[in-house]
C-alpha positions in Angstrom: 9.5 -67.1 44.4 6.0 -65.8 45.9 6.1 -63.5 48.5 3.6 -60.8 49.6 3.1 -57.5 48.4 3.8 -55.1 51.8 1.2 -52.8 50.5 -2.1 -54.9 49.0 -0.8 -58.0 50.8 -1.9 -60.2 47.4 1.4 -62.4 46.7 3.5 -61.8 43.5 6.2 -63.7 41.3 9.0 -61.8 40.3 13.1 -60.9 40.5 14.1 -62.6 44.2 14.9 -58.5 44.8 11.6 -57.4 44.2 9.4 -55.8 47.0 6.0 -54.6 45.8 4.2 -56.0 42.8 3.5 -53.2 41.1 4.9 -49.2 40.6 1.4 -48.4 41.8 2.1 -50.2 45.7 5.4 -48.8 45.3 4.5 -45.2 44.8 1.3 -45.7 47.2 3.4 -47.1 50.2 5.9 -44.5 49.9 3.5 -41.7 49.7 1.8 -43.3 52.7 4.7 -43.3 54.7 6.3 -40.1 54.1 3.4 -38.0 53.2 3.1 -36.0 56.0 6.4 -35.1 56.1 6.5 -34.5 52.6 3.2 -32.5 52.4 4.6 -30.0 55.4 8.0 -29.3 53.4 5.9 -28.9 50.1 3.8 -26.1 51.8 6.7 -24.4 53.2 8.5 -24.4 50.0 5.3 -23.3 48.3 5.5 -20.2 51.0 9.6 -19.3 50.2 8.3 -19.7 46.4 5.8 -17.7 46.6 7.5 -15.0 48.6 10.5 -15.2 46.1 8.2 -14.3 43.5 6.7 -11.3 44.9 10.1 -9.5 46.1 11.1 -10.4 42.4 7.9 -8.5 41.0 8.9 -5.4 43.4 12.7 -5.4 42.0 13.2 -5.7 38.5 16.1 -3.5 38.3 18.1 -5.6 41.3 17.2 -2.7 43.6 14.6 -1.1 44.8 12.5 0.4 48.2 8.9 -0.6 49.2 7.0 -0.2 51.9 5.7 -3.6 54.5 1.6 -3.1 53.4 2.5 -3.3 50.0 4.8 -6.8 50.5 1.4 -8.0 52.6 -1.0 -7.0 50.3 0.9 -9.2 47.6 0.9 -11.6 50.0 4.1 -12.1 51.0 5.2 -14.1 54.6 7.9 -11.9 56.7 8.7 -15.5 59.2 9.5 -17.6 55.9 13.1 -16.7 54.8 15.8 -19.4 53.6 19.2 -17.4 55.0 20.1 -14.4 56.7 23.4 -12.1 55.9 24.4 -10.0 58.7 26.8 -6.7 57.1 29.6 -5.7 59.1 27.8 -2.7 60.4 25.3 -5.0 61.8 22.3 -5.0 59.6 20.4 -7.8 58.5 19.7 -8.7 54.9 16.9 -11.8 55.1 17.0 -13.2 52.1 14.0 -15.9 49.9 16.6 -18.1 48.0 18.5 -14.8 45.6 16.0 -12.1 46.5 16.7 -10.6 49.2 15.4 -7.7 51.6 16.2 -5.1 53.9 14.3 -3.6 57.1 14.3 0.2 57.1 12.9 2.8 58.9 9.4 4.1 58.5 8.5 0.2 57.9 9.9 0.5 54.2 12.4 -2.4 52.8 15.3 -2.2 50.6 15.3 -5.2 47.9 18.1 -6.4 46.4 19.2 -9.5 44.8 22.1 -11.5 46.2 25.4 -11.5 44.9 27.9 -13.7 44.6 30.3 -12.8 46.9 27.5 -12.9 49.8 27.3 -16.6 51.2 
């Protein structure tokens, strides 16, 4: 059976399921039609990575207190979080996948690392 390729157009022979005539149209259609979404979640996972990373290199014990210029001097993002934990007293844990961080006064965070019973 001959039918077109959707991608280069040239016509192909192959399984009556077949769509594209090669892995390369495959791969290059696909990434052509969901590459803008798919480059926009990469860079905001990139971000959440990143920050995950840094908070990570300021807690190695699983707790610790830092101050905000030293978070944005590493580089770190304060809008990209994954979750949010609000305690019962009302404060806000924002936590980058397990690391997690606290505001404070005096713009210092606590950092801790989430446990298990915290969903």
């Amino acid at each position: 059976m001959n039918k077109p390729c959707p991608e280069c157009g040239e016509t192909f022979v192959g399984r009556s399921d077949k769509v594209y005539c090669s892995s390369y149209c495959r791969t290059t259609h696909y990434n052509r039609t969901h590459g803008d979404a798919s480059r926009f979640m990469r860079n905001i996972n990139n971000v959440l990575r990143k920050n995950r990373r840094i908070l990570a290199s300021f807690n190695p014990t699983g707790k610790a207190r830092v101050h905000r210029k030293q978070l944005a001097d590493a580089g770190f993002k304060f809008g990209y979080f994954t979750n949010t934990y609000r305690t019962k007293a009302g404060k806000v844990y924002y936590f980058c996948y397990e690391q997690g961080y606290l505001p404070l006064d005096q713009d210092y965070f606590a950092l801790v690392i989430r446990q298990e019973y915290v969903d």
